[in-house]
C-alpha positions in Angstrom: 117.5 142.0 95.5 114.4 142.7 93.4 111.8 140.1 94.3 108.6 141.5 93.5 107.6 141.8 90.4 104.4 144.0 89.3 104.0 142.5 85.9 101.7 139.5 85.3 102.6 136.7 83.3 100.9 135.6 80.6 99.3 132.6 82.2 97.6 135.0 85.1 95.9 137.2 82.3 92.1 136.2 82.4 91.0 136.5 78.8 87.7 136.9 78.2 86.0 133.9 76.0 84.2 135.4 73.3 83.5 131.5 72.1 80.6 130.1 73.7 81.1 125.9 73.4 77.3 124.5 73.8 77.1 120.8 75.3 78.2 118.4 72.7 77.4 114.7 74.4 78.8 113.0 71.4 81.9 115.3 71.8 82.6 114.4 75.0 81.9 110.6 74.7 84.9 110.5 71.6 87.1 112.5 74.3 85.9 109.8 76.8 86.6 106.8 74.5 90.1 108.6 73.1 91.3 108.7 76.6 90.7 105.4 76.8 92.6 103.8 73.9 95.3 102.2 75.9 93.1 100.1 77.7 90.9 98.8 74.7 91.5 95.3 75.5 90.3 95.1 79.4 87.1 97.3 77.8 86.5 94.4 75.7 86.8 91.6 78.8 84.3 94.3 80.9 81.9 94.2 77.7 82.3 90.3 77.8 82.0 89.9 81.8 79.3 92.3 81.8 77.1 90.5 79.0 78.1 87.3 80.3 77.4 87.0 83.7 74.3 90.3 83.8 72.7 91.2 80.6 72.6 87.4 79.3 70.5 86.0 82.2 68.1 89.0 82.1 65.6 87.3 79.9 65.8 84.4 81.9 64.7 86.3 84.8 62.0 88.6 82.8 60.7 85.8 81.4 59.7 83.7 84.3 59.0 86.4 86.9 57.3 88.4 84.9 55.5 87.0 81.9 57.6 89.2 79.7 57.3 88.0 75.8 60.0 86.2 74.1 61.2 89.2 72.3 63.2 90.1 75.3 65.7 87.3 74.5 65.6 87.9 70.8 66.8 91.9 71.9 69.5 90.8 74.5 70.9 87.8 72.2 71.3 90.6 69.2 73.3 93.3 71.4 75.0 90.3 72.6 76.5 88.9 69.5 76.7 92.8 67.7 79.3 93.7 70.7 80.8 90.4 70.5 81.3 90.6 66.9 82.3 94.3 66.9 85.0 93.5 69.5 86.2 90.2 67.7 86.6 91.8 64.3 88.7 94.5 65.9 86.8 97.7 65.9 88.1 100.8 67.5 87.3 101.8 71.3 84.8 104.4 70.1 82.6 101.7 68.6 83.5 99.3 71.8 82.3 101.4 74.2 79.4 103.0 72.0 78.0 99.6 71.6 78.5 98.4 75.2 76.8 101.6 76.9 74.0 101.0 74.3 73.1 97.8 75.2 73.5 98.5 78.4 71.2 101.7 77.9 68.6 99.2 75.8 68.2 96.5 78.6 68.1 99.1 81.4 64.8 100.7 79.3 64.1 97.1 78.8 63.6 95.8 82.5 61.7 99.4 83.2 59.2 98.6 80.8 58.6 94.9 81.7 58.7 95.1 85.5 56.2 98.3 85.2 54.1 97.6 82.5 53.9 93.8 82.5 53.7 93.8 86.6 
């Protein structure tokens, strides 16, 4: 009975990688939002929730708390209604979730500016 074996398969061979791959962000956020295809439609109630409930009564709070100018709701009502249109006229995830993160990026560097400049 031969059990042992001295060859390697293929698999165990450690190739060296003559390619070097740099860091691609954009790369890696279309393999994100490709892996995500099947669930488009509860990416599009999230980006509703979240803009609903958070992003929308930011200005509200900005506004009274901290003297903030009325541009602030001017910014959140635009990425407001450009997700909600890009969702409703039945874009593809990629464009979903690129303009979900992005408003959520834009209101994040929103408040920081306000609360520490305007404080």
């Amino acid at each position: 009975m031969n059990t042992l074996k001295t060859t390697a398969h293929n698999s165990w061979i450690v190739e060296e990688q003559t390619k070097h791959e740099s860091f691609n962000l954009i790369k890696k956020f279309n393999q994100f939002a490709d892996g995500q295809k099947e669930n488009h439609t509860l990416w599009w109630f999230v980006n509703l929730m979240v803009h609903g409930t958070l992003i929308l009564a930011i200005p509200a709070v900005l506004i009274y708390y901290y003297n903030a100018p009325v541009i602030v709701l001017a910014i959140t009502i635009s990425c407001f209604f450009s997700t909600f249109v890009a969702n409703m006229c039945g874009s593809g995830i990629r464009t979903t979730l690129a303009t979900f993160f992005l408003s959520l990026l834009i209101h994040a560097v929103m408040i920081l500016v306000i609360v520490l400049c305007y404080n």
